[in-house]
TIDOMAR-604818 format. One record per residue: x, y, z of N, C-alpha, C in turn. Coordinates in steps of 0.001 Angstrom, whole numbers, padded with zeros to 6 digits, always signed. Each point is the difference from the previous one (the first is absolute). Example, Ala and Ser with C-alpha at 12.3 -4.5 7.8 and 13.67 -1.06 7.14 Angstrom:
<pts>
+013190-005690+007800-000890+001190+000000+000900+001200+000000;-000350+001050-000720+000820+001190+000060-000770+001090+000730;
</pts>
This chain:
<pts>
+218605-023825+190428+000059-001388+000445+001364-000583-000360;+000612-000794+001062+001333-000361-000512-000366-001146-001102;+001290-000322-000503-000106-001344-000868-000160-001189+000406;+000563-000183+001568-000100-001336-000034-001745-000054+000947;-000573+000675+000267-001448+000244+000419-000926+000087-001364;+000078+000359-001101-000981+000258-001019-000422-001801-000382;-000784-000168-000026-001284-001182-000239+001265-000519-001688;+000299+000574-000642+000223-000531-001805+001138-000436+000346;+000958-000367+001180+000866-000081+000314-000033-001640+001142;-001331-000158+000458+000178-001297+001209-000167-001358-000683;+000060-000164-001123+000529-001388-000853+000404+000266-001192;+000746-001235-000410+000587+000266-001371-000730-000368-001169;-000961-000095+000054-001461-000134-001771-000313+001552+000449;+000257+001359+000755-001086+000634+000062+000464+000732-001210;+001336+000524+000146+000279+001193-001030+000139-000833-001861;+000432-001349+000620+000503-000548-001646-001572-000347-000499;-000954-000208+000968-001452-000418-001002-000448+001721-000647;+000511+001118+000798-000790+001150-000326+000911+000503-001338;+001522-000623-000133+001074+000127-001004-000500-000816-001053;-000558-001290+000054-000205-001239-001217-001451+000764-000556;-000684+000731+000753-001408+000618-000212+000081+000887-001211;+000775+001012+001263+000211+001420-001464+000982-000614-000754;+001308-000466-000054+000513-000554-001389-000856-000537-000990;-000971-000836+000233-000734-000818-001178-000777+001061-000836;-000482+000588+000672-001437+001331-000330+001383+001479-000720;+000913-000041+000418+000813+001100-000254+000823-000482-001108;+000698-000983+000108+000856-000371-001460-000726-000633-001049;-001009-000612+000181-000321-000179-001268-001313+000819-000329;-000609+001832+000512+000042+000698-000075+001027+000754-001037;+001339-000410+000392+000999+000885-001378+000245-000584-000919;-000301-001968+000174+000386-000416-001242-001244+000263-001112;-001483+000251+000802-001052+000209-000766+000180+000696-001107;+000323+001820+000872+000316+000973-000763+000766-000108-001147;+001540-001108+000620+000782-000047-001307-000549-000720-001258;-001152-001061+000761-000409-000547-001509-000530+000718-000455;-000592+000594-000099-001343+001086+000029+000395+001007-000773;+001370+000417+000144+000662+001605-000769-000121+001002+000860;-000605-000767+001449+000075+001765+000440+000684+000024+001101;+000946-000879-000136+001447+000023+001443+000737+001084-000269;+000525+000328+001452+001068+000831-000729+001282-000112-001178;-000088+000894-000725+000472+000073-001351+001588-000058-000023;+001069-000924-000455+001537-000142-000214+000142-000850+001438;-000912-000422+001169+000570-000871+000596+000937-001171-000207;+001125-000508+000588+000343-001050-000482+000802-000834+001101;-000726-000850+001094+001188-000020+000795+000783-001413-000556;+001062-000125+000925+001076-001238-000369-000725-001141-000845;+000149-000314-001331-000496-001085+000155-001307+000139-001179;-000658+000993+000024-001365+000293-000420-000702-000011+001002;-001403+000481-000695-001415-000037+000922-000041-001562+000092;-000344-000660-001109-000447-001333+000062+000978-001248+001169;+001212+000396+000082+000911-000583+001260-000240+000730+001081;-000657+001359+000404+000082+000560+001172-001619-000422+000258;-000929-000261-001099-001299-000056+000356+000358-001540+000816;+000531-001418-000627+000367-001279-000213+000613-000131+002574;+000697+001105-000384+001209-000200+001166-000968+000404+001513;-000201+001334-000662-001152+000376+001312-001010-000901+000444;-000864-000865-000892-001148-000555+000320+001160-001204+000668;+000672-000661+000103+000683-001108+000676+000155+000541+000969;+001290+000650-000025+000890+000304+001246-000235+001572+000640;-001094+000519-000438-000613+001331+000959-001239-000620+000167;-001366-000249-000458-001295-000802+000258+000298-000895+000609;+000604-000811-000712+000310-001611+000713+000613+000314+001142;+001009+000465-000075+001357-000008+001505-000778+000697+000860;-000249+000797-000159-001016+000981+001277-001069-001172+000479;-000823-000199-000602-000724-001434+000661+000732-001233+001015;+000921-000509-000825+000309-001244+000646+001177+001217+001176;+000481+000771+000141+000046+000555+000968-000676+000249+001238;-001048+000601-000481-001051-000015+001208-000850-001143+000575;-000254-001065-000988-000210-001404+000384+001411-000747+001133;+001032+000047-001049+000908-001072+001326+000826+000937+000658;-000350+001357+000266+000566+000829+001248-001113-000479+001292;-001087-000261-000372-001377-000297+000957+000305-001522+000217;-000236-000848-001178-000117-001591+000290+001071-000706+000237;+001292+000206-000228+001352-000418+000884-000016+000225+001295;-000042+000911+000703-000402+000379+001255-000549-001362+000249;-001233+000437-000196-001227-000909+000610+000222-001800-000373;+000682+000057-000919+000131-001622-000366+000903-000452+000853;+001518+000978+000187+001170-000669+001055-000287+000198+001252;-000621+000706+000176+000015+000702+001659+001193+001255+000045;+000413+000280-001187+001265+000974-000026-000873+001654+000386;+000978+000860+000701-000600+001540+000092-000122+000552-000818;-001293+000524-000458-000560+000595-000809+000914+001777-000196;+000231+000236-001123+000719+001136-000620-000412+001102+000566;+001019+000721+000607-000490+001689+001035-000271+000730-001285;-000754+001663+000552-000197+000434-000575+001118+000821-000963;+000965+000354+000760+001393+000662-000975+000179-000375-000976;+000504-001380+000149+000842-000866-001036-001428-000464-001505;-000806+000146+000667-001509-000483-000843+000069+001831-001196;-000399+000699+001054+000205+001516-001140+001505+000148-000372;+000507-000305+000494+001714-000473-001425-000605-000463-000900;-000280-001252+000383-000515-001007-001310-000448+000943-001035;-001479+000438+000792-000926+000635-001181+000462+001211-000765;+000926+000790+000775+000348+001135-001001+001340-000587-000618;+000554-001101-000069+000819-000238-000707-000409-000557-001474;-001692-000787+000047-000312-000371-000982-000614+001162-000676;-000620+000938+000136+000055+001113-000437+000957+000864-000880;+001264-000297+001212+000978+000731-001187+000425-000963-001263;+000080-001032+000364+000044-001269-001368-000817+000392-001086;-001158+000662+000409-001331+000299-001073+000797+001396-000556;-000021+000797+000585+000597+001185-000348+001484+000244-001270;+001216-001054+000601+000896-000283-000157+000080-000502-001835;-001129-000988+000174-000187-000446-001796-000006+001443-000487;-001154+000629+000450-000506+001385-001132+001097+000760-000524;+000669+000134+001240+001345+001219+000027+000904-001013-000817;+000370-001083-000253+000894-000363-001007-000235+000240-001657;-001017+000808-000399+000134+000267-001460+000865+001123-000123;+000699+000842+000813+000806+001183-000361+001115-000616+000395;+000191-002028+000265+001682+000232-000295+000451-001454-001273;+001257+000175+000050+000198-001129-000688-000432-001211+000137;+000016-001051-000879-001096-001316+000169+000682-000732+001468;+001377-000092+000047+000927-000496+001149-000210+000688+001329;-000614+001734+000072+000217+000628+000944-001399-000451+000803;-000697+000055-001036-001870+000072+000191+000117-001468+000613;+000483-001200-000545-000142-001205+000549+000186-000298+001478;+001671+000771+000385+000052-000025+001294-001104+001396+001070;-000220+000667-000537-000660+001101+000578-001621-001118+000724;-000434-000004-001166-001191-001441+000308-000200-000967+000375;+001421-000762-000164+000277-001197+000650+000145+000081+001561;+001161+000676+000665+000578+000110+001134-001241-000069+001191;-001111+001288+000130-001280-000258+000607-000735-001353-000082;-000177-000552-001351-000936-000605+000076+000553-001559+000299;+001510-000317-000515+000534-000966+001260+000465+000401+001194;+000072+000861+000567+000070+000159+001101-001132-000735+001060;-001254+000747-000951-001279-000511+000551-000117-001286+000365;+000280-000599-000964-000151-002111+000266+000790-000073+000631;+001478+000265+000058+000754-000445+000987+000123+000178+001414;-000736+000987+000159-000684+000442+001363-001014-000485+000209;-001103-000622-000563-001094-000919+000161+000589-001062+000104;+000420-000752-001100+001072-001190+000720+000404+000016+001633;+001197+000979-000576+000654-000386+001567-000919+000040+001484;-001080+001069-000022-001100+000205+001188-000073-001578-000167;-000501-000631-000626-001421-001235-000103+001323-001430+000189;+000597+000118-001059+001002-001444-000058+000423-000462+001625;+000670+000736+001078+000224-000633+001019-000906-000782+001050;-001597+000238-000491-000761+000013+000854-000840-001146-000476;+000233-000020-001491-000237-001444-000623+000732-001103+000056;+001230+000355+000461+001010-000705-000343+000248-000890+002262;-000570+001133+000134+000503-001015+001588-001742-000662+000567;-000695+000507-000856-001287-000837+000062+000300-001682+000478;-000036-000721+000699+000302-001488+000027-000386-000499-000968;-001250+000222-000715-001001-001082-001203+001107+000624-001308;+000198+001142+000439+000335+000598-001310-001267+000051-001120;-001263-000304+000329-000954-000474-001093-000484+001659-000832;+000732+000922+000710-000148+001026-001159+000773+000678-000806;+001444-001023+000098+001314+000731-000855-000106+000364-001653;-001305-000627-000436-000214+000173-001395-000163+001529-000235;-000232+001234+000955-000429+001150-000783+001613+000516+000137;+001022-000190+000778+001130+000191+000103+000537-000243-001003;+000041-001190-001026+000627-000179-001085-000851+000595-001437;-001365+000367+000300-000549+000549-001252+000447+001507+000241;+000765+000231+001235-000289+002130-000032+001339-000276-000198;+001367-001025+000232+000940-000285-000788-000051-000035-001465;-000855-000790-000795-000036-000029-001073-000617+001579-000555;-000966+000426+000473+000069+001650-000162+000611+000398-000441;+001115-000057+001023+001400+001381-000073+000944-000654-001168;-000067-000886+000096+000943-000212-001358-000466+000209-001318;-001196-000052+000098-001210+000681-001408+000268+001047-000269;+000033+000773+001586+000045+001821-000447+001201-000146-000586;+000871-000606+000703+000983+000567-000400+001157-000079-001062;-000706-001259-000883+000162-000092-001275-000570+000639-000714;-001596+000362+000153-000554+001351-000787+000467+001739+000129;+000846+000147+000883+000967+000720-000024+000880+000149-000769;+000811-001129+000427+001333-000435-000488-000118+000561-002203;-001276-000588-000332-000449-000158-001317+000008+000918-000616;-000764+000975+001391-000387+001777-000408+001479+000520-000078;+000403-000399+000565+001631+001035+000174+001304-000926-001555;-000560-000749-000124+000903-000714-001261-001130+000015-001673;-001148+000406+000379-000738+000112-001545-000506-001612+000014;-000566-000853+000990+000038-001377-000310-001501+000289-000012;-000551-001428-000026-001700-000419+000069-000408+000376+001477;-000145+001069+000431-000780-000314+001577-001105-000848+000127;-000876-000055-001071-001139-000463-000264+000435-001559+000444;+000644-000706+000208+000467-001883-000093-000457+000314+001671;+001128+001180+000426-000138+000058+001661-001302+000054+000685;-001098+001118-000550-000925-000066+000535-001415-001006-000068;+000705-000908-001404-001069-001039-000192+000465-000650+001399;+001029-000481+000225+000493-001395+000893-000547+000874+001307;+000260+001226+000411-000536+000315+000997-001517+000115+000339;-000805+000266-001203-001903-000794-000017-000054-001438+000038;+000765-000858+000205+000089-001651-000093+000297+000134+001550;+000981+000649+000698+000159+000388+001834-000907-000046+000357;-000954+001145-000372-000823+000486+000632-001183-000932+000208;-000108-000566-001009-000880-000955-000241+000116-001561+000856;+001513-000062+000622-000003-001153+001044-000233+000690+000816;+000078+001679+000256-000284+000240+001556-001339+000256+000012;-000743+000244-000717-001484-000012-000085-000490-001762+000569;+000775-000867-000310-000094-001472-000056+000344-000444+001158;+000905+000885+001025+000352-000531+001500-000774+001357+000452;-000282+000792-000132-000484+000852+000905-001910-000558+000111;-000373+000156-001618-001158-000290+000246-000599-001419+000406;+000732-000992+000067-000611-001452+001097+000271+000520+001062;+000279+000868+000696+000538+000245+001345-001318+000166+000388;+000001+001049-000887-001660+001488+000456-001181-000968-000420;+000099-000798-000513-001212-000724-000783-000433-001083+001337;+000945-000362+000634-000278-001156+001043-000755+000080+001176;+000136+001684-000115-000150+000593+001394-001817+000424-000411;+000015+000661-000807-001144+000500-001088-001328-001120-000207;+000967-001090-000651-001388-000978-000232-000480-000953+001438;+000811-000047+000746+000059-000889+001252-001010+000628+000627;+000615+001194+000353-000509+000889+000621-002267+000082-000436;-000014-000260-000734-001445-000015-000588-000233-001188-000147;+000744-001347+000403-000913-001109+000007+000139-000310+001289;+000700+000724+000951-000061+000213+001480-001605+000393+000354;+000107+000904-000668-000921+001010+000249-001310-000818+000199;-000140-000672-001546-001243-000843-000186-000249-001043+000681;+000591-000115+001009-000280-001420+000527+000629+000496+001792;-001202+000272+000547-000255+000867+001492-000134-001392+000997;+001219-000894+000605-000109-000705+000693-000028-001258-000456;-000021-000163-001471+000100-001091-000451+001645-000524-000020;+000149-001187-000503+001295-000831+000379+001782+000932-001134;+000623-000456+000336+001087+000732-000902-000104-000492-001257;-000731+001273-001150-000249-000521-001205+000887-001014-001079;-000004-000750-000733+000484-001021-001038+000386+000482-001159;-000234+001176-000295+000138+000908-001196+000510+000977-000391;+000924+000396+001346+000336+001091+000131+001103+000344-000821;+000771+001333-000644+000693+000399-001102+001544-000457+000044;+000736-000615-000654+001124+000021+000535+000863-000093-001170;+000975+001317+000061+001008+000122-001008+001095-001502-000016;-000171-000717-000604+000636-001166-000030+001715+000398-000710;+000982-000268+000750+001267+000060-000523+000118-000214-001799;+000176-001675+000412+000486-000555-001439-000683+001019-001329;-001508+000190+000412-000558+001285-001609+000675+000769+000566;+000248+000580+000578+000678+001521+000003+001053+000241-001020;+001002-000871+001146+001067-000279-000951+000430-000288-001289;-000618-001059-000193-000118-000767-001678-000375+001467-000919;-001046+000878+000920+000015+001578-000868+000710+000967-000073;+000827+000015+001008+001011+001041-000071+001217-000680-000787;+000593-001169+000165+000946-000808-000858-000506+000688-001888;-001455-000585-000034-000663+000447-001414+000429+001390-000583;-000637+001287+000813+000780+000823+000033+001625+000398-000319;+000127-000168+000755+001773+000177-000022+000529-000433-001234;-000485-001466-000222+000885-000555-001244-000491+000959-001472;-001637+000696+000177-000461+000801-001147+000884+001164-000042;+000169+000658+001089+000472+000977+000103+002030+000099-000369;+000242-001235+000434+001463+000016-000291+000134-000518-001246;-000723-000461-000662-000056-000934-001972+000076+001432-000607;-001376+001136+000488-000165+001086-000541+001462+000674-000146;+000707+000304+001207+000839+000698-000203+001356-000533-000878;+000298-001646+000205+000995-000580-000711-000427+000001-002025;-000997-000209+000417-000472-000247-001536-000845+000661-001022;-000552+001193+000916-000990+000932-000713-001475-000731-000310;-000183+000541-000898-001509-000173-000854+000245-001611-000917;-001135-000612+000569+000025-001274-000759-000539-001065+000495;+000051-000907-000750-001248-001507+000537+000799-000184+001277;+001333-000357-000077+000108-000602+001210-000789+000750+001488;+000302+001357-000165-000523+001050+000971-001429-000280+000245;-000812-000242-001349-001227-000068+000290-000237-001230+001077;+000446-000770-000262-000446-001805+000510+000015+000584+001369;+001622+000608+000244+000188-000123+001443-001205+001061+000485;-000662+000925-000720-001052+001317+000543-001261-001279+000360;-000312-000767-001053-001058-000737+000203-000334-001135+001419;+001691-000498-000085+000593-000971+001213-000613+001138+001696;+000309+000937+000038-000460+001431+001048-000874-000155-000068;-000893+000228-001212-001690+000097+000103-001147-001226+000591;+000395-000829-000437-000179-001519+001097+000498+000072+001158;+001220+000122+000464+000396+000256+001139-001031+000309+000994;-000231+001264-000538-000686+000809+000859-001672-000701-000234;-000468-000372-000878-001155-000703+000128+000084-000814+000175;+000946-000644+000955-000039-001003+000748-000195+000472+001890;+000442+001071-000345-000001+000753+001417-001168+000371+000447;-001214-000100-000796-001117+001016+000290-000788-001184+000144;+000199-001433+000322-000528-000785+000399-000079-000151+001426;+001389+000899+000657-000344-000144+001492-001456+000913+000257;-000351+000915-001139-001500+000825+000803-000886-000355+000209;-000285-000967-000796-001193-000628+000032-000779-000810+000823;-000482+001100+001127-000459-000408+001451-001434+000335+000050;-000530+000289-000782-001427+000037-000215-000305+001414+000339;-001039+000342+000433-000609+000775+000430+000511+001047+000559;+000943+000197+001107+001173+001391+000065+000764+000230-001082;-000223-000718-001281+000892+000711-001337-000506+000966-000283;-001467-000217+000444-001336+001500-000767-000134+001286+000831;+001641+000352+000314-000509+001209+001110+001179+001043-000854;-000214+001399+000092+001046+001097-000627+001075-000276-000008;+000537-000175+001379+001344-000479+000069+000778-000739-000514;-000518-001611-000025+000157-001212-000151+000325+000254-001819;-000919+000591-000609-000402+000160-001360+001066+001287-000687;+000710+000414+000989+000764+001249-000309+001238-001153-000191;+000262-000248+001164+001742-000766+000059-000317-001140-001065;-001396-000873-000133+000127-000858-001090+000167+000426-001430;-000236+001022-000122-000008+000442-001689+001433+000494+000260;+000739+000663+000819+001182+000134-000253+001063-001524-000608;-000252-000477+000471+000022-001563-000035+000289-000111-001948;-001558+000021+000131-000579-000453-001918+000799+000955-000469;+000270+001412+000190+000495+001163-000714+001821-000981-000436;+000644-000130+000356+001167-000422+000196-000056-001651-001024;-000731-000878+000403-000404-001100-000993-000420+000689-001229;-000802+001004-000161-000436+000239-001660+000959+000626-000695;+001076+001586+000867+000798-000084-000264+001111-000677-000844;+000451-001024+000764+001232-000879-000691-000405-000518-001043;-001570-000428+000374-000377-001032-001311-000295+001023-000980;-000196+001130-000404-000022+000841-000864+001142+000331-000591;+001284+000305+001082+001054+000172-000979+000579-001125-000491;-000520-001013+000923+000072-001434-000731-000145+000128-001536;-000888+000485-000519-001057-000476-001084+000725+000560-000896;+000195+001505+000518+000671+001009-000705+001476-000462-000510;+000632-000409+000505+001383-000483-000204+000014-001079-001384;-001095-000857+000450-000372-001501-001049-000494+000736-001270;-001123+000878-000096-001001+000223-000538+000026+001082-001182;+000681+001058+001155+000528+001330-000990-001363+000626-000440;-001022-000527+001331-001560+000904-000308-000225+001330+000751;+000559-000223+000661-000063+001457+001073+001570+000499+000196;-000100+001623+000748+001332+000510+000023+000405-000725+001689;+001369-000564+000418+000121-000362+001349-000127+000930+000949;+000305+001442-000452-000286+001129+000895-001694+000100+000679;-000806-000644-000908-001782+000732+000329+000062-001678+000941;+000262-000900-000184+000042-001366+000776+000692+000381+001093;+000963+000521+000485+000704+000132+001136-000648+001326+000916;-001089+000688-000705-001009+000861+000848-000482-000959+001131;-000507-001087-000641-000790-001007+001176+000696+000333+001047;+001526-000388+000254+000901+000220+000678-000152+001180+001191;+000049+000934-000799+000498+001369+000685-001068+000640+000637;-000974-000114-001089-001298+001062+000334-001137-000718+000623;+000461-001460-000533-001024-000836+000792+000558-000551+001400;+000965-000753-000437+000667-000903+001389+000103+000836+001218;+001034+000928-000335+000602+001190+000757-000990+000666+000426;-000375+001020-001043-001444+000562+000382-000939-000416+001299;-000473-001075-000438-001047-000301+000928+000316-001037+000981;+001450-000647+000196+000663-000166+001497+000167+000904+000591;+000586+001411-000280+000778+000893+000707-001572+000531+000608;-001398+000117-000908-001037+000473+000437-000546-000577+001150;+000063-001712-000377-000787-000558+001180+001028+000257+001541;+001142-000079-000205+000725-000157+001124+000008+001458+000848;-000071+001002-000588+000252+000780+000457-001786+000672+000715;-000753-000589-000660-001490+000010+000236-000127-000841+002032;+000883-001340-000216-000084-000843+001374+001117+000570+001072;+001269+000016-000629+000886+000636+001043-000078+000945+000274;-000203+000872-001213-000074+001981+000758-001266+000288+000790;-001296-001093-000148-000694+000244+001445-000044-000405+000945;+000548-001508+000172-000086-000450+001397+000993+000376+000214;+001197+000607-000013+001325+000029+000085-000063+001812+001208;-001344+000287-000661+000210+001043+000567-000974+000212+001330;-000727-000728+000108-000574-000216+000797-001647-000185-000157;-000443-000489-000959-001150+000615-001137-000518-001521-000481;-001027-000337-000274-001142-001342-000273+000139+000183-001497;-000143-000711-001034-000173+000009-001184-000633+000615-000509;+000099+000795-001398-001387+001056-000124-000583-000788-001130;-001556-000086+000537-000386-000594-000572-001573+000765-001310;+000566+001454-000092-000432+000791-000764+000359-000759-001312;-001666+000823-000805-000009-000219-001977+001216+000482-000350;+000836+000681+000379+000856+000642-000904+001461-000853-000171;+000123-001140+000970+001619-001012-000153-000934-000562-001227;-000659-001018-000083-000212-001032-000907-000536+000611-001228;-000364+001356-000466-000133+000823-001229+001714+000380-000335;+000414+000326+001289+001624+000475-000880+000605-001108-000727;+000219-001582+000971+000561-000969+000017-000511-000227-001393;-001412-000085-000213-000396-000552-001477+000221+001255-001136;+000633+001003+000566+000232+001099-001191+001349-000604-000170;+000937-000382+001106+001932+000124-000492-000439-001327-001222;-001163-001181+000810+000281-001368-001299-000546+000342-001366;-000907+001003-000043-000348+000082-001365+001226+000913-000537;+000913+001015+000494+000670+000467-000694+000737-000648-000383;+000729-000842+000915+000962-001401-000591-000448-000383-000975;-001229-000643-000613-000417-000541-000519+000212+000476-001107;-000738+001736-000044+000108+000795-001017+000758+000325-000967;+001281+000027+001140+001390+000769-000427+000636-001822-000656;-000358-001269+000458+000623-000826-000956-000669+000052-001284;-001257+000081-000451-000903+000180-000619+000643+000796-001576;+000664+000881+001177-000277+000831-001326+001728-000256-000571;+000727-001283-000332+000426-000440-000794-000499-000911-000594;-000995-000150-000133-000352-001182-001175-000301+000711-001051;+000377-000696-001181+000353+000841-001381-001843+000264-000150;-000847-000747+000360-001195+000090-000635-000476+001626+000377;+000340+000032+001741-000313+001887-000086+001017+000806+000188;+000995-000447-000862+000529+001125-000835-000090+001531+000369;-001576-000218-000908-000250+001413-000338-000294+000970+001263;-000502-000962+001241-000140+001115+000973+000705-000421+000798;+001446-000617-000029+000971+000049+001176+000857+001033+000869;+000283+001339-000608-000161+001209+000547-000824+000447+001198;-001582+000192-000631-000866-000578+001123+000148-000621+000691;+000054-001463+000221-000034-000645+000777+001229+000095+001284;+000968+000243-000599+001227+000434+000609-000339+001098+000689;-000373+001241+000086-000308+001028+000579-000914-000103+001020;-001246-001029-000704-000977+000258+001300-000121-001232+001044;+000930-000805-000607+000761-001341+001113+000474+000993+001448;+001346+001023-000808+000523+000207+000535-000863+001391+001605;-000645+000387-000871-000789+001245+000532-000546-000854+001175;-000677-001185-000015-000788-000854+000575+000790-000705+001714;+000981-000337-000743+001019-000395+000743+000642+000965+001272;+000137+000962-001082+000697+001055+001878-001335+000349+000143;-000952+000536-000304-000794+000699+001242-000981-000812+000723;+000286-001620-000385-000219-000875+001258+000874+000267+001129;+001413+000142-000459+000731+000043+001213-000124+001431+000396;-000303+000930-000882-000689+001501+001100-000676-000508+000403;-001423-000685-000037-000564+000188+000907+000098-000964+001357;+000818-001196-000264+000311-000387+001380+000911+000958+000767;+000892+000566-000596+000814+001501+001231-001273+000833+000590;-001106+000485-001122-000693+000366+000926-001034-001041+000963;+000053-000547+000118-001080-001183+001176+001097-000041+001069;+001487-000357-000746+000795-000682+001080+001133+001145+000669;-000208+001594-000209+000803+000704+000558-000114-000274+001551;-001131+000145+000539-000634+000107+001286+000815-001063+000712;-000012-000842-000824+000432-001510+000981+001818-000188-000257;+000252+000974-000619+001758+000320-000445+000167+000295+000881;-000346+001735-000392+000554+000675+001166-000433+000732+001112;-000975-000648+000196-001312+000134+001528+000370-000206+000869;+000286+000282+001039+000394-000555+001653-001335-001603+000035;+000799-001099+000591-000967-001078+000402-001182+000648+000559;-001207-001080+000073-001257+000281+000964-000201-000737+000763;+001415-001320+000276-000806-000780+000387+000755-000551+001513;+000940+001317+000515+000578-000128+001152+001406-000610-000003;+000277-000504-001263+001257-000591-000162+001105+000614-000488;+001003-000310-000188+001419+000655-000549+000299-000773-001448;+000640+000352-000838+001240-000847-000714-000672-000637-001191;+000355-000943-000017-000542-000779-000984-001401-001236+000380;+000093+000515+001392-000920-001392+000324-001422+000043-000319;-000390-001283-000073-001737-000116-000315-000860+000172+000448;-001104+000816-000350-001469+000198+000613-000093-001052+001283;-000254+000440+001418-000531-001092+000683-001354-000882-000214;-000072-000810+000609-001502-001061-000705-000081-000207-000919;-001101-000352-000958-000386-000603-000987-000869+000971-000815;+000091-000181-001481-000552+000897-000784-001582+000154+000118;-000725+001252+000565-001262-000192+000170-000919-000297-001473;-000992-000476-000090-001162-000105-000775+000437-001507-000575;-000749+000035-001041+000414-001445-000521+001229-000165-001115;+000800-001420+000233+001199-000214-000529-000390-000918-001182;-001076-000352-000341-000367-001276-000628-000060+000103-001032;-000186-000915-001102-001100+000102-001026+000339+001114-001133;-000630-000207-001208+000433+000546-000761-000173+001403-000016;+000868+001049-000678+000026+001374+000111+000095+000262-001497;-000472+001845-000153+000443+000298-001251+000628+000281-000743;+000120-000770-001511+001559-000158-000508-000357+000984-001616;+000661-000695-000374-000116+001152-001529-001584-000996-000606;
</pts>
């Protein structure tokens, strides 16, 4: 079969959701082992494990996601042409070699290994950039230039955590500010998906009745006022390190954002999988800040097990829900509305949970544990969505269509009413 005919190839979420899949289940798979003692033995790439474990989950988990998200939803938001298949398998085996590229830098010098690792993996953003930026940028509303300046702010992350690796500096400053990114693009991506999501089910509920009064609406001014929150936590962090002031501004974020989760509250379509997936991503990100909030003031918890909320929660279970709504209708495919999404979804939040958990000094004694079987918990949710969601990766459509476009008609059975959640 040629390449530009193979099904994993006719949109751009197909190969990066089946890449964000096995990365999650596969790397922290090796970081397991390494906690564990039974990784392979004298590994060491650039940096350490603990910066390559830190770097991958951002900018290989993370980047592979919001890849395959705004290679699909730019398209569709500007009216811009959706990414051929060539230039799409560039993409993907270029992020590949980025993955590769880290490993192979422990056999050179700290300077050689930096650029060896670096070069791929900005390459990558800057080629995501450049695809996406023109198409945001001649948009008339312009109303989606915000992911243009967060996959900007990206590349300058990597590439100070580079820069760090190749001079002996803190990479660690770089990849915090780049989980504070991620965390506004979780914040413009997910009101996007959320509008469409909750609407969409109070549509549903009301068959001929008048245009509902209640319906969901990501309101600007909170948005903003949260990403501003953000930013200023994230830039105090890096000017000033560890300290009250840092905390206030973590706490200032954590309101923010619970101010934001007032647009959900639409009654009755809040109580459906979906709705309840993108909203806890939401809370994940508010408890977050306000944890390392606490942590900063408090000096009760470590900021590392508080900034899990973040990663394993926020990240986690956005990249889950989204890739749960886009990688099926996207492919031509109705929502699946099988036991097995809302058991995984409630496995990634308890591991979050877990894995913050297990810095509080009180369990101590079994934080090892908890760390391990957070982590165990965590990827083979995301195995098992690769296995539910290979079919709909890299399956030829069923539904007569090409590309990226949507199921024709309307989702059969019922859209309503509450569904099962954790």
């Amino acid at each position: 079969m040629k390449l530009a005919s193979h099904p994993l190839w006719f949109c751009g979420f197909r190969p990066f959701f089946v890449l964000t899949a096995a990365s999650a289940a596969g790397f922290l798979g090796v970081w397991l082992l390494l906690l564990s003692g039974a990784g392979p033995s004298g590994w060491q790439p650039p940096g350490g494990v603990l910066l390559w474990h830190a770097h991958e989950l951002v900018f290989g988990f993370g980047m592979a996601a919001a890849a395959g998200f705004l290679l699909t939803a730019i398209p569709e938001f500007t009216g811009a042409a959706p990414i051929a298949p060539r230039p799409l398998a560039a993409l993907a085996l270029l992020w590949l070699a980025a993955r590769a590229a880290y490993v192979l830098g422990q056999w050179l010098p700290p300077a050689a290994a930096a650029v060896l690792a670096g070069a791929p993996n900005l390459l990558f953003t800057a080629l995501l950039l450049g695809r996406l930026a023109p198409a945001l940028w001649r948009d008339p509303r312009r109303a989606h230039l915000g992911f243009a300046w967060v996959l900007g702010g990206l590349l300058l992350a990597q590439a100070g955590f580079f820069a760090a690796l190749a001079l002996g500096g803190d990479g660690l400053v770089w990849i915090h500010g780049a989980i504070d990114l991620t965390m506004i693009l979780i914040l413009l991506a997910g009101s996007r998906v959320s509008m469409s999501v909750l609407n969409g089910y109070i549509e549903a509920g009301r068959p001929g009745a008048p245009p509902p009064t209640d319906s969901y609406l990501a309101r600007p001014p909170r948005r903003y006022l949260a990403i501003f929150a953000i930013g200023l936590c994230g830039a105090a962090q890096a000017g000033l390190g560890d300290g009250p002031v840092v905390g206030w501004t973590a706490l200032a974020a954590s309101a923010a954002v619970l101010n934001v989760l007032n647009d959900w509250h639409v009654g009755r379509p809040l109580f459906t999988r979906w709705a309840l997936m993108l909203y806890a991503c939401f809370w994940f990100i508010a408890l977050g800040y306000g944890a390392m909030g606490l942590a900063w003031l408090l000096d009760a918890w470590p900021v590392s097990a508080a900034r899990h909320l973040l990663t394993a929660g926020a990240m986690g279970l956005s990249i889950f829900a989204i890739m749960n709504l886009a990688g099926r209708i996207h492919s031509g495919r109705w929502l699946d509305r099988r036991p097995w999404l809302p058991a995984a979804a409630c496995a990634l939040v308890a591991a979050a949970l877990a894995r913050a958990a297990a810095g509080l000094p009180a369990l101590a004694p079994w934080s090892g544990v908890l760390i391990l079987a957070a982590g165990a918990v965590w990827a083979g949710a995301y195995a098992v969505y690769l296995g539910h969601a290979w079919p709909a990766l890299a399956g030829p459509r069923t539904d007569g269509r090409a590309g990226c476009a949507e199921p024709p008609g309307k989702q059969p059975g019922p859209t309503s009413g509450p569904e099962s959640g954790c």
